[in-house]
C-alpha positions as a Markdown table, in Angstrom:
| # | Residue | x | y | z |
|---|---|---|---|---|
| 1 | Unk | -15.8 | -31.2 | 114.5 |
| 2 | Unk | -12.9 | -31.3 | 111.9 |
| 3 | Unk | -13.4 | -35.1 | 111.5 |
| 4 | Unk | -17.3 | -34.4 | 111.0 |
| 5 | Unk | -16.5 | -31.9 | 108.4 |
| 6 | Unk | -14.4 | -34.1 | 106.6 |
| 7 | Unk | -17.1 | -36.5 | 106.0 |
| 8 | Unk | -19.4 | -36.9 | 103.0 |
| 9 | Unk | -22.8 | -35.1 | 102.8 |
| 10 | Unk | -24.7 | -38.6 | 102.4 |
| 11 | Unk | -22.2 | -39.8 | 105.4 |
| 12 | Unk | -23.2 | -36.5 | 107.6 |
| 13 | Unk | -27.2 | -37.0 | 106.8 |
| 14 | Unk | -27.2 | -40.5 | 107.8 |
| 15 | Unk | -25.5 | -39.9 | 111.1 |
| 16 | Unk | -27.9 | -37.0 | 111.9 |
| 17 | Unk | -30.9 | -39.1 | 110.3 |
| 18 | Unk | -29.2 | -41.6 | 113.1 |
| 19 | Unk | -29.4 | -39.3 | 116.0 |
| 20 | Unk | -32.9 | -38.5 | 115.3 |
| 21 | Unk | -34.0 | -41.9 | 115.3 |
| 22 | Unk | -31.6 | -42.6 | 118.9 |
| 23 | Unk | -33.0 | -39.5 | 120.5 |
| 24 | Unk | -36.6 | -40.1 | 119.6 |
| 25 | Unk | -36.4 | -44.0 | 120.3 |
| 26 | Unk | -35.1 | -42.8 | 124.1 |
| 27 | Unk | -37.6 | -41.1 | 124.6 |
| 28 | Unk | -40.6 | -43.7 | 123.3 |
| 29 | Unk | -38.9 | -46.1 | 125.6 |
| 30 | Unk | -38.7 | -44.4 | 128.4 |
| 31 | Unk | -42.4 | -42.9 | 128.1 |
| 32 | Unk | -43.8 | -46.5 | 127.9 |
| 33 | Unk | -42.0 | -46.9 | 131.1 |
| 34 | Unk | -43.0 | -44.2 | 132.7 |
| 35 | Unk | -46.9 | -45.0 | 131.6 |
| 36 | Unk | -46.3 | -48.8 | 132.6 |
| 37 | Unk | -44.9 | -48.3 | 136.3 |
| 38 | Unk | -47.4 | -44.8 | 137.2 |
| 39 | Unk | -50.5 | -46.4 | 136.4 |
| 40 | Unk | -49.3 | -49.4 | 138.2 |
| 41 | Unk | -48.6 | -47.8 | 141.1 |
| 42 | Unk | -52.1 | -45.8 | 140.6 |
| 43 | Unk | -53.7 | -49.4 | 140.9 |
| 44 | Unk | -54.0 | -50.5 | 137.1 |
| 45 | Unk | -53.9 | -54.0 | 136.2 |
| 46 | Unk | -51.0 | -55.7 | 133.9 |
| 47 | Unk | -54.0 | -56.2 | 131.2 |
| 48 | Unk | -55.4 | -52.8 | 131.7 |
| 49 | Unk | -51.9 | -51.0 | 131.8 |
| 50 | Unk | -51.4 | -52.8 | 128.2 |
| 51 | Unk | -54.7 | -51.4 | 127.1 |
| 52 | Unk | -53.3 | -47.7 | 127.2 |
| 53 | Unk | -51.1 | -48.6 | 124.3 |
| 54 | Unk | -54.1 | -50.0 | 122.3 |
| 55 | Unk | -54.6 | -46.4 | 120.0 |
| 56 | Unk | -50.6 | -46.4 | 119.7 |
| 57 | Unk | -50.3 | -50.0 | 118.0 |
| 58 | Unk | -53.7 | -49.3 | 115.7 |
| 59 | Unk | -53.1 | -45.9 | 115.0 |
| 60 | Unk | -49.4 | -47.4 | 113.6 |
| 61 | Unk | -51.3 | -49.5 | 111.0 |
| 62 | Unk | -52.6 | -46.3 | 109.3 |
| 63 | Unk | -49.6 | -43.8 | 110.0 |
| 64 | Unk | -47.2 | -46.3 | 107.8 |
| 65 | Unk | -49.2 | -46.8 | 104.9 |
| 66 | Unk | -50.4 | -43.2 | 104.6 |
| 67 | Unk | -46.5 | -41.8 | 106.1 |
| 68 | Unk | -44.9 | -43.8 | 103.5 |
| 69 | Unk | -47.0 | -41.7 | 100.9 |
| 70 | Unk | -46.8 | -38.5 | 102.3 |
| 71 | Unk | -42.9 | -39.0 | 102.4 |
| 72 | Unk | -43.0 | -39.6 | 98.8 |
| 73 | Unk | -45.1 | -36.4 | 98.2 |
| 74 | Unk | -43.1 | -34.3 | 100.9 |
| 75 | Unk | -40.1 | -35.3 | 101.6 |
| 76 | Unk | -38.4 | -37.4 | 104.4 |
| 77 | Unk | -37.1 | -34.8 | 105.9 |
| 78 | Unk | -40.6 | -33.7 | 106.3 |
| 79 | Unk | -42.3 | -36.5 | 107.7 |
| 80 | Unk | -39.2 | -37.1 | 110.2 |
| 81 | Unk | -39.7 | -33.4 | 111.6 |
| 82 | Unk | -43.1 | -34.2 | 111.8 |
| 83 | Unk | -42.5 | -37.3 | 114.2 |
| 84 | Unk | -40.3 | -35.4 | 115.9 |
| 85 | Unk | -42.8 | -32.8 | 116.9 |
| 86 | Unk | -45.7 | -34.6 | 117.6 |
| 87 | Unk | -43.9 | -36.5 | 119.8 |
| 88 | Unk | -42.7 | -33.4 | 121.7 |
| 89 | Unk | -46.8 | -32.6 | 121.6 |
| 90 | Unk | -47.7 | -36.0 | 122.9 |
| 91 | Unk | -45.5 | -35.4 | 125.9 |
| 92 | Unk | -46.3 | -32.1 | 126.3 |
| 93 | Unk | -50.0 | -33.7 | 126.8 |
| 94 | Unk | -48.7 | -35.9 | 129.8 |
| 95 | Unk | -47.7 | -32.2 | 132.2 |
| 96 | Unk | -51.4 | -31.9 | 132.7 |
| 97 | Unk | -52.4 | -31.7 | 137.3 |
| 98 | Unk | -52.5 | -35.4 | 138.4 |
| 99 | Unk | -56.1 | -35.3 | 138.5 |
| 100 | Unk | -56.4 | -33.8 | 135.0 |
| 101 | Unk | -54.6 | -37.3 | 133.4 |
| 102 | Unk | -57.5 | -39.5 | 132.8 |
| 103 | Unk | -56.9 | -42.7 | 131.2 |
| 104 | Unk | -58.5 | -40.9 | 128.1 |
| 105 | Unk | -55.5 | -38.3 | 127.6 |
| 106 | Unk | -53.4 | -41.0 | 128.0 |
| 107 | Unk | -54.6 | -43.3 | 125.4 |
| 108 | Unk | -55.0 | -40.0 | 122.8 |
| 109 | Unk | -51.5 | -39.5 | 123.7 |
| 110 | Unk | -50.2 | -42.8 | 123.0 |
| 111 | Unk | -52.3 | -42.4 | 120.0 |
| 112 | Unk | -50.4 | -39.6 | 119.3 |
| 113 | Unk | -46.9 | -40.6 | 119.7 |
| 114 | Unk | -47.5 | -44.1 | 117.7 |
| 115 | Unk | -48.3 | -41.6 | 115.0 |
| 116 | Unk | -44.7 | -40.1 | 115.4 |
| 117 | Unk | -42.8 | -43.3 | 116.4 |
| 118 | Unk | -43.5 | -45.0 | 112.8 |
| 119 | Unk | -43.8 | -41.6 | 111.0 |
| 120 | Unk | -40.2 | -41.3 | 112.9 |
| 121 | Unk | -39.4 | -44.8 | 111.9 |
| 122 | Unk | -40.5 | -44.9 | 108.4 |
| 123 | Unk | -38.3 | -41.5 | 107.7 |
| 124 | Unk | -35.1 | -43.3 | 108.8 |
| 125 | Unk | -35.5 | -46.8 | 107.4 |
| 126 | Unk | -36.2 | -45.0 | 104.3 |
| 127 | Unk | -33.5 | -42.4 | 103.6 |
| 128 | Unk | -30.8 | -45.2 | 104.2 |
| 129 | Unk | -31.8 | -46.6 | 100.8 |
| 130 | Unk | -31.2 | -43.2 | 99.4 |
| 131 | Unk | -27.9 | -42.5 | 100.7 |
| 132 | Unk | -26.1 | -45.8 | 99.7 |
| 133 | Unk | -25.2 | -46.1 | 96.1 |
| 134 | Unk | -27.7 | -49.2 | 95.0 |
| 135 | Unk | -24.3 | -51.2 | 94.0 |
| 136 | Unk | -23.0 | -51.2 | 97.4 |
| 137 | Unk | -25.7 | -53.7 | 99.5 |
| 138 | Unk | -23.6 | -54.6 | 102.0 |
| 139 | Unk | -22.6 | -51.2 | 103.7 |
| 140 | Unk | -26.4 | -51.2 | 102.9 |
| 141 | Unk | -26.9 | -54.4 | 105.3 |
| 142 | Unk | -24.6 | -53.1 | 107.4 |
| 143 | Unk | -26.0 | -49.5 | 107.9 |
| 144 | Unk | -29.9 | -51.1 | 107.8 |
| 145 | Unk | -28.7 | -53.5 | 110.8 |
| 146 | Unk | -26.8 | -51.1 | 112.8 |
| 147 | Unk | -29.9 | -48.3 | 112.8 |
| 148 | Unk | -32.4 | -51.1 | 113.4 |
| 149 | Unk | -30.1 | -53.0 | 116.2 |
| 150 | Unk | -29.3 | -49.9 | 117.8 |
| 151 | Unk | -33.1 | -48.6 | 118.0 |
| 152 | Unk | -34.0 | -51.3 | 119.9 |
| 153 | Unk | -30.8 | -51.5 | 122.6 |
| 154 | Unk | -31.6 | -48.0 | 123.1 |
| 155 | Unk | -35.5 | -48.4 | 123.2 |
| 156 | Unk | -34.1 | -51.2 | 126.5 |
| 157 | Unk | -32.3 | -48.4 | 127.5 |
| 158 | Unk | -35.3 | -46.1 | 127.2 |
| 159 | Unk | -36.9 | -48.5 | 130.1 |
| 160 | Unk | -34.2 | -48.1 | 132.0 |
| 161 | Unk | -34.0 | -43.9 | 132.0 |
| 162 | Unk | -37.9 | -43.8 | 132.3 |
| 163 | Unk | -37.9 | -45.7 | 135.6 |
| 164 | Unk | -34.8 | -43.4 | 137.3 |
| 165 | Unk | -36.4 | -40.7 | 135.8 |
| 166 | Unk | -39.6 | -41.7 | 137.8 |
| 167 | Unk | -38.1 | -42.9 | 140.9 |
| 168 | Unk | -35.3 | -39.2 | 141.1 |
| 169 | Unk | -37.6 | -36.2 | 139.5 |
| 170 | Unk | -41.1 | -38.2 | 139.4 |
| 171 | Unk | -43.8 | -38.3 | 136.4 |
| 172 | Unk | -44.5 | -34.8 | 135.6 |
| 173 | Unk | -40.7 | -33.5 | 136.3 |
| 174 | Unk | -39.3 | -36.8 | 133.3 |
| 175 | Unk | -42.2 | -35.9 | 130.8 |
| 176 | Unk | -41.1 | -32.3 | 131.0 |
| 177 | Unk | -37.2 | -33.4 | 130.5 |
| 178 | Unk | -37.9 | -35.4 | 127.8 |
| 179 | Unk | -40.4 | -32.8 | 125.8 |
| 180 | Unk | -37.2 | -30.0 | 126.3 |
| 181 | Unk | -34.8 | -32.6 | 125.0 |
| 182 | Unk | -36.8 | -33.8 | 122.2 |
| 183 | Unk | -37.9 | -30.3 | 121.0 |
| 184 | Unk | -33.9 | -29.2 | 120.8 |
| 185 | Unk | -33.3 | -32.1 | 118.6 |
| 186 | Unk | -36.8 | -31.3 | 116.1 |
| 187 | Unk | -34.9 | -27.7 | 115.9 |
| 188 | Unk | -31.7 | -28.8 | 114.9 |
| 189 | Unk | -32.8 | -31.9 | 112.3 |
| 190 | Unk | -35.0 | -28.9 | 110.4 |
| 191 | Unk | -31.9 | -26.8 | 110.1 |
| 192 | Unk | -29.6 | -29.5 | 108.7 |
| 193 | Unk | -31.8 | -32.2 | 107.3 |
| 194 | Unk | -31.5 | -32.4 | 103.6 |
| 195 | Unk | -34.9 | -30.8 | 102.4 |
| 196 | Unk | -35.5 | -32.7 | 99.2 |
| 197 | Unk | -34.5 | -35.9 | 100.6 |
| 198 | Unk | -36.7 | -39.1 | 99.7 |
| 199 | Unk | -39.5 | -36.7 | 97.8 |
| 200 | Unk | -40.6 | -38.6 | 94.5 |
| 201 | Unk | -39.8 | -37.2 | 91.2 |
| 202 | Unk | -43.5 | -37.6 | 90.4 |
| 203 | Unk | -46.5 | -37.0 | 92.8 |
| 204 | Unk | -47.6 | -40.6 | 93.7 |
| 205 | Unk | -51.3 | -40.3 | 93.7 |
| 206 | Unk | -53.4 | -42.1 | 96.8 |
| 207 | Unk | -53.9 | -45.5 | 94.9 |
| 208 | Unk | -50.5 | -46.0 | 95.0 |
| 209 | Unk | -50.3 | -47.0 | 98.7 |
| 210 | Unk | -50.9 | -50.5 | 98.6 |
| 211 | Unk | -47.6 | -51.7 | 96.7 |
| 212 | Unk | -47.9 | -53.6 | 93.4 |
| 213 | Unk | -44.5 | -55.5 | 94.5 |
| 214 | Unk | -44.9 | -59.2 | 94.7 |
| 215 | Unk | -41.7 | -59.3 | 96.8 |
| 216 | Unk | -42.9 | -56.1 | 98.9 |
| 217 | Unk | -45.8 | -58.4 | 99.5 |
| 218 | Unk | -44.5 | -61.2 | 99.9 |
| 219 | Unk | -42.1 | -60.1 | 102.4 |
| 220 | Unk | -45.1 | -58.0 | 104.3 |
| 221 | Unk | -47.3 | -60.9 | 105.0 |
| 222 | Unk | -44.0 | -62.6 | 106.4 |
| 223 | Unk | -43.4 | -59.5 | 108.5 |
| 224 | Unk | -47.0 | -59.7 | 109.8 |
| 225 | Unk | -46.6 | -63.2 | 111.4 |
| 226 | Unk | -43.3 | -62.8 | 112.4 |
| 227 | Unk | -44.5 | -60.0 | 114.7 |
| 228 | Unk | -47.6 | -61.4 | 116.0 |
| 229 | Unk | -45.2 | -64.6 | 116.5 |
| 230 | Unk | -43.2 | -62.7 | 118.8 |
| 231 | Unk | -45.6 | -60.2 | 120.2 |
| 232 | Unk | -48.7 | -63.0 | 120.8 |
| 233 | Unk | -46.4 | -64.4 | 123.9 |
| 234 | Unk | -44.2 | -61.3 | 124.9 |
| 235 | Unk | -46.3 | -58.3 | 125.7 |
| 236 | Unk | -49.0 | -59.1 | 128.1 |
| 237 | Unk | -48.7 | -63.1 | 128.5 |
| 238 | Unk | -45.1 | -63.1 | 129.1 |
| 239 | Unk | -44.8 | -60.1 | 131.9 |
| 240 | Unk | -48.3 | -61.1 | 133.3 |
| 241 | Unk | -46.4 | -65.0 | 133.9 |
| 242 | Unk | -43.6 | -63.7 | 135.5 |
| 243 | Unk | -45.2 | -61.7 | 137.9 |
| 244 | Unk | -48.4 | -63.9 | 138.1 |
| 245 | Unk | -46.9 | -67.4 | 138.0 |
| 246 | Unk | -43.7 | -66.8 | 138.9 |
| 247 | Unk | -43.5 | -64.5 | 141.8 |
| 248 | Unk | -41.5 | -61.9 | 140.1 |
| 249 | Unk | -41.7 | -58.1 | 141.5 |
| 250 | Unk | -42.7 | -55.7 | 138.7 |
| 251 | Unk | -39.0 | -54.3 | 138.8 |
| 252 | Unk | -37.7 | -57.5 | 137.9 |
| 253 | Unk | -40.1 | -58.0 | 135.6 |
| 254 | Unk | -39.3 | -54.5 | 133.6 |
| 255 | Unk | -35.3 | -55.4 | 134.2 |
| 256 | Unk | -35.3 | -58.6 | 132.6 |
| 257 | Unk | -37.3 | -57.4 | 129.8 |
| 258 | Unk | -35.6 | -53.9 | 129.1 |
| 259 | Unk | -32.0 | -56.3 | 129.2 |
| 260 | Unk | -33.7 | -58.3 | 126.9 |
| 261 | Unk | -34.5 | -55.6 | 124.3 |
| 262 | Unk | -30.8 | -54.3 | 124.7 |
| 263 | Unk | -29.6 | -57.6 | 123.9 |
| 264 | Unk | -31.9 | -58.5 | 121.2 |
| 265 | Unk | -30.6 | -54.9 | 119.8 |
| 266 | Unk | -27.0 | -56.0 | 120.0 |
| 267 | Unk | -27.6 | -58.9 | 118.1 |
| 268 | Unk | -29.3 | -57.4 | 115.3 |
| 269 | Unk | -26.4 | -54.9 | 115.0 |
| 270 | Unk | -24.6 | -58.0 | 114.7 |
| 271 | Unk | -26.6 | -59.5 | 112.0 |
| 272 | Unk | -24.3 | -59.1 | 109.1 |
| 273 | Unk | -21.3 | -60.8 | 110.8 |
| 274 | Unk | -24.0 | -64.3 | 111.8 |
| 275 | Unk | -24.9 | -64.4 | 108.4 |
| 276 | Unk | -21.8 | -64.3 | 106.7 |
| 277 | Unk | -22.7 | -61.1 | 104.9 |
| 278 | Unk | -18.9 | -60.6 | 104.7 |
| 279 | Unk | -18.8 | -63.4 | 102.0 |
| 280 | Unk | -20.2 | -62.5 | 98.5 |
| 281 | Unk | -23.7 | -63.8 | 99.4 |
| 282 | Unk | -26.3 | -61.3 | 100.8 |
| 283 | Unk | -29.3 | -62.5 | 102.4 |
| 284 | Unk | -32.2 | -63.8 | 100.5 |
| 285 | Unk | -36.1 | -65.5 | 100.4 |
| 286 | Unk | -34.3 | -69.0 | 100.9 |
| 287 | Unk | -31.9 | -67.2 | 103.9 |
| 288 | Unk | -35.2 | -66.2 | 105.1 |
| 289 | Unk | -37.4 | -69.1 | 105.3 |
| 290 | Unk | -33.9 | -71.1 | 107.2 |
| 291 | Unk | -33.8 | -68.4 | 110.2 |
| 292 | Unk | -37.7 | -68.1 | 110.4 |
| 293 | Unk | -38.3 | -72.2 | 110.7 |
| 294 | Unk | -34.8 | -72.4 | 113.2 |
| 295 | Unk | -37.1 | -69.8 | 115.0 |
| 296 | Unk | -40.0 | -71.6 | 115.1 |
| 297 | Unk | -38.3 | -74.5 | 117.2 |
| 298 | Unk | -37.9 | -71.9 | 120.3 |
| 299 | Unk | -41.5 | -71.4 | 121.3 |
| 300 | Unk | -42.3 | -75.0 | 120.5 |
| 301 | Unk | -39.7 | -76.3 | 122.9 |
| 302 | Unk | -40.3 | -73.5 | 125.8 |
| 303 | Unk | -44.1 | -74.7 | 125.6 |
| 304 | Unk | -42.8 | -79.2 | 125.7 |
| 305 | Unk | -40.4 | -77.8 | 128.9 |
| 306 | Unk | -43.5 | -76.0 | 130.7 |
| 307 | Unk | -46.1 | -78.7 | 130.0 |
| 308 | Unk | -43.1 | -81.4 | 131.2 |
| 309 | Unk | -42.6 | -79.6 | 134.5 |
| 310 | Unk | -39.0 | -78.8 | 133.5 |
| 311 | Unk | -37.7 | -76.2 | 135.8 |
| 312 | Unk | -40.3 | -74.1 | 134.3 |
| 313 | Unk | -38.5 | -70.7 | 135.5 |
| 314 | Unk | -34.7 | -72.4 | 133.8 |
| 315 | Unk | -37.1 | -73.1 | 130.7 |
| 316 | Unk | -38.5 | -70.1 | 130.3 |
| 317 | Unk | -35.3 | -67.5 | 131.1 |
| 318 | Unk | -33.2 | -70.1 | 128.6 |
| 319 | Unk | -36.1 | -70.1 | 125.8 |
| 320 | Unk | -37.1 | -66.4 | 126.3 |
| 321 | Unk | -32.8 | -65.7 | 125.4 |
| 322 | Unk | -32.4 | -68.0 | 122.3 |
| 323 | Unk | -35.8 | -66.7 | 121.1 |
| 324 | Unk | -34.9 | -63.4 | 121.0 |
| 325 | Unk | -31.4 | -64.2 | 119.6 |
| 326 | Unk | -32.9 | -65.7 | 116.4 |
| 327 | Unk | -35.9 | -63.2 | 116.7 |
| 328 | Unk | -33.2 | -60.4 | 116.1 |
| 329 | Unk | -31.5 | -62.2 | 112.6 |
| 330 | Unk | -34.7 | -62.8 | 111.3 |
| 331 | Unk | -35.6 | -58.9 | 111.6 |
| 332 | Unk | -32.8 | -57.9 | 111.1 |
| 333 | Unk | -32.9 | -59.8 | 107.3 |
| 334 | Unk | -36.3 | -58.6 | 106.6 |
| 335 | Unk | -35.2 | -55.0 | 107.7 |
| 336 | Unk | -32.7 | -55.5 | 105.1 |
| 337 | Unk | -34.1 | -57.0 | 102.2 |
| 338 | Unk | -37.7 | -54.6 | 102.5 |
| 339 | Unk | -34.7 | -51.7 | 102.3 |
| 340 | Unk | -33.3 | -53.4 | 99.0 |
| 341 | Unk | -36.3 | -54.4 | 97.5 |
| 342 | Unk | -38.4 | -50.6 | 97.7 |
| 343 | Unk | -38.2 | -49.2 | 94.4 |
| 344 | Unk | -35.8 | -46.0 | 94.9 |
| 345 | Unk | -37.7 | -43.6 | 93.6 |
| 346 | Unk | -40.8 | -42.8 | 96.1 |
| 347 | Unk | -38.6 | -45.6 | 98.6 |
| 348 | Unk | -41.3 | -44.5 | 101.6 |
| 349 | Unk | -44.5 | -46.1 | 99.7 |
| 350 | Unk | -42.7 | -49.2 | 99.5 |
| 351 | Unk | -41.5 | -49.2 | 103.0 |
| 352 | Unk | -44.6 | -47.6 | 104.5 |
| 353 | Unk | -46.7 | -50.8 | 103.4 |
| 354 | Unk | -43.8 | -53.5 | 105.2 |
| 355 | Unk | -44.4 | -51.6 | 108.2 |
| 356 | Unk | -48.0 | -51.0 | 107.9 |
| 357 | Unk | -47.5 | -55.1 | 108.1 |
| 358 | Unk | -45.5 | -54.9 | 110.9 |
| 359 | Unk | -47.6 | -52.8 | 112.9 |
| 360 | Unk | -50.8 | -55.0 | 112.2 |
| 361 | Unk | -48.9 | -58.7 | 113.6 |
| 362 | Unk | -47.7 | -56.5 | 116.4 |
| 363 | Unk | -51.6 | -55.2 | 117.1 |
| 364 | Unk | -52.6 | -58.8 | 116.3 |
| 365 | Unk | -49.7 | -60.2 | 118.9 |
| 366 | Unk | -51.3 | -57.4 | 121.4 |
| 367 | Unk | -54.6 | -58.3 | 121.3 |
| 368 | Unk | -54.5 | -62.4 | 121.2 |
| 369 | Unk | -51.8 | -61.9 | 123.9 |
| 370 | Unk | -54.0 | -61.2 | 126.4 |
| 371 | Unk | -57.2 | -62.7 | 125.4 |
| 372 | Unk | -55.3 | -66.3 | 124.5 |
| 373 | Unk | -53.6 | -66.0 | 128.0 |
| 374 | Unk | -56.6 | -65.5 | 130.1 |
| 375 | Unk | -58.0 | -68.1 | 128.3 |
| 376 | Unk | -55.8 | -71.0 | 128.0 |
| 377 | Unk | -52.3 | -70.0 | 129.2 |
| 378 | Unk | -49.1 | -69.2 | 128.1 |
| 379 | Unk | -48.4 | -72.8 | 126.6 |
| 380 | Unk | -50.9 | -71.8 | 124.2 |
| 381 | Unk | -49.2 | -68.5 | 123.3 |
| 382 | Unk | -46.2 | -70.3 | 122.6 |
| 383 | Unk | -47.8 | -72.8 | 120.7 |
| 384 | Unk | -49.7 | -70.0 | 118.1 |
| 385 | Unk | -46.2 | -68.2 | 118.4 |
| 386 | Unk | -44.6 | -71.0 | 116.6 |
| 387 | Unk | -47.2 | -71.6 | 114.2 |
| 388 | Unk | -47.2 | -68.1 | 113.1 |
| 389 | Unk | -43.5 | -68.7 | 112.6 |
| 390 | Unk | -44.0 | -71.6 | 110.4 |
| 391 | Unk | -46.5 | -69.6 | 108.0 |
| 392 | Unk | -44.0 | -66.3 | 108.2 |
| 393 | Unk | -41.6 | -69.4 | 107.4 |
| 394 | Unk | -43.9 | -70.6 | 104.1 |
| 395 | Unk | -44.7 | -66.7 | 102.9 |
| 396 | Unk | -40.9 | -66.6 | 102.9 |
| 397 | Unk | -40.2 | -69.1 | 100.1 |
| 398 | Unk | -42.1 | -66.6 | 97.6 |
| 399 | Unk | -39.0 | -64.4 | 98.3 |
| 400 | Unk | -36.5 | -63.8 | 95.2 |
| 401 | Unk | -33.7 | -65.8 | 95.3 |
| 402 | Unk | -30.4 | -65.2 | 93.7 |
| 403 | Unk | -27.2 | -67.7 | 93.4 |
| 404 | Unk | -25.1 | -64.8 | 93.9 |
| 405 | Unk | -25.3 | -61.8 | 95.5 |
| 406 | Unk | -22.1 | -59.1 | 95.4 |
| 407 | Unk | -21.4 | -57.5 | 98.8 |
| 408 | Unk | -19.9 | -54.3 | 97.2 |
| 409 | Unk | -18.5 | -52.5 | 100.1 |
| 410 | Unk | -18.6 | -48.0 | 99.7 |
């Protein structure tokens, strides 16, 4: 406690802003676990078990770009403590009787916790930029790549609690855990969460959401098909082929996936140190557009192995691990660079757009996913994956680019 003490107050918010974001991603893991493996076992189909999240991918479009201006009118502190408790509400929907939990409550409370996942989301990714000092970028790559890598190890993690959870208390018995946990944490980030953290000095007004940034753009549109990229072959077509085509039991399925996401989270905590951030060059547009077409070769080569006959489970296993590898730097260098190019005052607008982005290729991933797979196979998942790449790849080259970039260290 004496050490904690001893820290800064920017220092003490981050790590709380931090804990938030852990304790909340946990639990959005887990829940999506939970959901996945109960309506299994209830009967549901891989495609129609993916269709509960629907509400909680579309309802993300609108949540970033209205979050990030509410969080510019309110407060981050606001909007976080708002994710936190609607989450703790969207759970609290799930302790309904077993024959009260109709695929309809379900879906409105996926709805409902996509609405707090990216109002969660935006709050944290956001407040970073406010707690650096804007000359030090690389403890702002640094911080921006350790939140971001660590969501995501502990979102595999998350898969991992919700199915002991499921398999030692059973469905009702984790929701209720998780809603108890959750609603300790919303208590204590309202007591000690900065309250005028992130608010604008002005009120932006509502035609101020879309961002009049040609590198926010810019760097949205390449977030869009970067997500689809990854999302058009992972989140239906790639579970449906292991189980489907490859005789793998759903357990091995959600193993290999959840140690996937851990991985993929370890990697982009790792970011800085791949990409030589400890030189005096940061990551920029021309950084970019090299990690995003070094992508694009992954899918492209998984989809030559499968239609050569090429140990097609060795292919895929291999492919699926270097994919997410340089999946993780490239999001990892657009986390950063959205961070450093938001205009500080009113950050949240700025950032709320990039992941209103984000959220649309990951709703466009979603739905071509399964249609495109049902249809003509996972070769031809890959193949869109990697030409979504490419164009990610192209939007990237109308990034800034700067000969030098100072890594000032705080």
């Amino acid at each position: 406690m004496r050490k904690l003490a001893s820290l800064s107050e920017d220092v003490r918010q981050y790590l709380l802003v931090t804990f938030n974001y852990w304790t909340f991603t946990l639990t959005d893991g887990a829940l999506r676990m939970l959901v996945v493996l109960h309506f299994h076992e209830l009967g549901y189909s891989p495609l129609e078990v993916a269709m509960l999240f629907l509400f909680y991918e579309i309802f993300g479009v609108f949540t970033n770009l209205l979050g990030g201006w509410l969080g510019a009118r309110i407060g981050l502190n606001a909007t976080m403590n708002i994710g936190l408790l609607l989450q703790v509400v969207a759970l609290s929907m799930l302790l309904v009787p077993q024959d009260m939990l109709t695929v309809a409550l379900v879906m409105a409370a996926q709805a409902l916790s996509g609405i707090a996942k990216d109002l969660n989301k935006m709050s944290a990714k956001s407040a970073i930029k406010l707690l650096v000092p804007a000359q030090a970028q690389g403890t702002l790559y640094s911080w921006v790549a350790l939140l971001t890598g660590s969501k995501n190890a502990l979102k595999g993690v998350g898969f991992f609690l919700g199915g002991l959870l499921l398999t030692v208390w059973g469905f009702r018995e984790a929701i209720l855990a998780m809603a108890a946990t959750l609603a300790v944490v919303w208590l204590l980030s309202i007591l000690n969460l900065k309250k005028s953290l992130g608010k604008s000095s002005g009120k932006p007004k509502f035609s101020q959401l879309l961002s009049k940034s040609r590198a926010v753009n810019s760097l949205s549109a390449a977030r869009l098909f970067l997500f689809a990229a990854r999302d058009v072959w992972f989140v239906v077509a790639l579970p449906v082929y292991l189980s489907a085509g490859l005789g793998w039991s759903h357990w091995a399925v959600g193993a290999f996936l959840a140690s996937w996401v851990i991985g993929y989270g370890v990697v982009q905590s790792a970011a800085p140190k791949i990409t030589g951030s400890g030189s005096r060059r940061l990551p920029d547009g021309k950084s970019a557009f090299a990690w995003a077409i070094t992508l694009a070769l992954a899918p492209a080569t998984i989809a030559l192995a499968l239609a050569a006959g090429i140990g097609p489970q060795a292919s895929l296993v291999i492919g699926l691990l270097v994919f997410g590898v340089l999946f993780a730097v490239n999001s990892a260098l657009h986390s950063y660079l959205i961070v450093s190019y938001a205009q500080g005052d009113g950050v949240s607008l700025d950032v709320g757009f990039y992941y209103m982005a984000n959220a649309m290729g990951r709703l466009l991933g979603t739905v071509l996913s399964g249609w495109v797979y049902q249809v003509w196979g996972l070769a031809a998942c890959l193949w869109i994956s990697s030409a979504f790449i490419v164009v990610s790849a192209g939007i990237a080259l109308l990034l800034p680019r700067q000969s030098v970039q100072h890594a000032h260290r705080w």
